[in-house]
C-alpha positions in Angstrom: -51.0 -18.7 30.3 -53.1 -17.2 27.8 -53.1 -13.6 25.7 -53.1 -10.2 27.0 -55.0 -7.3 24.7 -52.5 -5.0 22.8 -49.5 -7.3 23.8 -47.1 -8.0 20.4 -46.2 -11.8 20.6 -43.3 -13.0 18.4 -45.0 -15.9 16.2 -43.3 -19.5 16.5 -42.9 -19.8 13.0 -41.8 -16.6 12.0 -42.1 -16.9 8.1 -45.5 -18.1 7.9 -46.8 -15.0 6.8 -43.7 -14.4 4.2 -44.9 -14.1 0.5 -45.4 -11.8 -2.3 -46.8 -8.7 0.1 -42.7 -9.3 1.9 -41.0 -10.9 4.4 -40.4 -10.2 8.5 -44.0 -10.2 9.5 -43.1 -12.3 12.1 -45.5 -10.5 15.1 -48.8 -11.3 16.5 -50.4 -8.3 18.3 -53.5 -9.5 19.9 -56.7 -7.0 19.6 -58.6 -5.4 22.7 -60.4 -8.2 24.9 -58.1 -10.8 24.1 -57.9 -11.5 27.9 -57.9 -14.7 29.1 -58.0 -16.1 25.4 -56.0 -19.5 24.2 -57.5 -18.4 20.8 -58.3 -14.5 19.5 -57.7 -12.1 16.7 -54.3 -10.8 16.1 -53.0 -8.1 13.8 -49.6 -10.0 11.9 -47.0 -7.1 12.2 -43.3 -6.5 11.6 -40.8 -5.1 14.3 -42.3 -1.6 13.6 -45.8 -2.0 13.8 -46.5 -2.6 10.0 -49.7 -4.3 9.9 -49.4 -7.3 7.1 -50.7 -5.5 3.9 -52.4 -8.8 2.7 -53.9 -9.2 6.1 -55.0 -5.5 6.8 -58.5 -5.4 6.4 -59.3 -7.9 9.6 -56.9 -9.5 12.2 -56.6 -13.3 11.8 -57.2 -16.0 14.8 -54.2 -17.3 16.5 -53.7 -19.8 18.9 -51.6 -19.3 22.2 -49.4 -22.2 21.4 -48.4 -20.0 18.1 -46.8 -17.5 20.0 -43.5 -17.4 22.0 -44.9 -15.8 25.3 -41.1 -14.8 26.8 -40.0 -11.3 27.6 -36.7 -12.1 26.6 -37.1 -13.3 23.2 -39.1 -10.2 22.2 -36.4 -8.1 23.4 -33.8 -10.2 21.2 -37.0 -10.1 18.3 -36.8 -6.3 18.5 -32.9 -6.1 18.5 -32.5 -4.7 21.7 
């Protein structure tokens, strides 16, 4: 398995990205021609969409095995 562009990936460690900017950024949303990637640049979001205001000037790399890659548990990650 490896990313898909624009898809939102819950992270595996969800408050790695907590600190003095807030807390439930816990989203990866990988950036257009992530295809295919097991490494790429992500946007670190909240359940909206909120891009992390500390990160908001360039996504960050993350690795495939950071994310959770299950339909399921972005469902439950979204409260639905």
């Amino acid at each position: 398995m490896s990313f898909e562009s624009g898809r939102t990936y819950p992270l595996v460690d969800p408050e790695r990205y907590d600190d003095e900017y807030g807390e439930g950024y816990a989203f990866a949303k990988a950036v257009e021609g992530s295809d295919g990637c097991y490494v790429t640049d992500c946007w670190i979001i909240d359940r909206s969409g909120n891009v992390h205001p500390g990160l908001a000037e360039s996504p960050v790399p993350i690795r495939y095995d950071d994310v959770i890659d299950d339909p399921m548990v972005m469902l439950r990650s979204y409260g639905r």
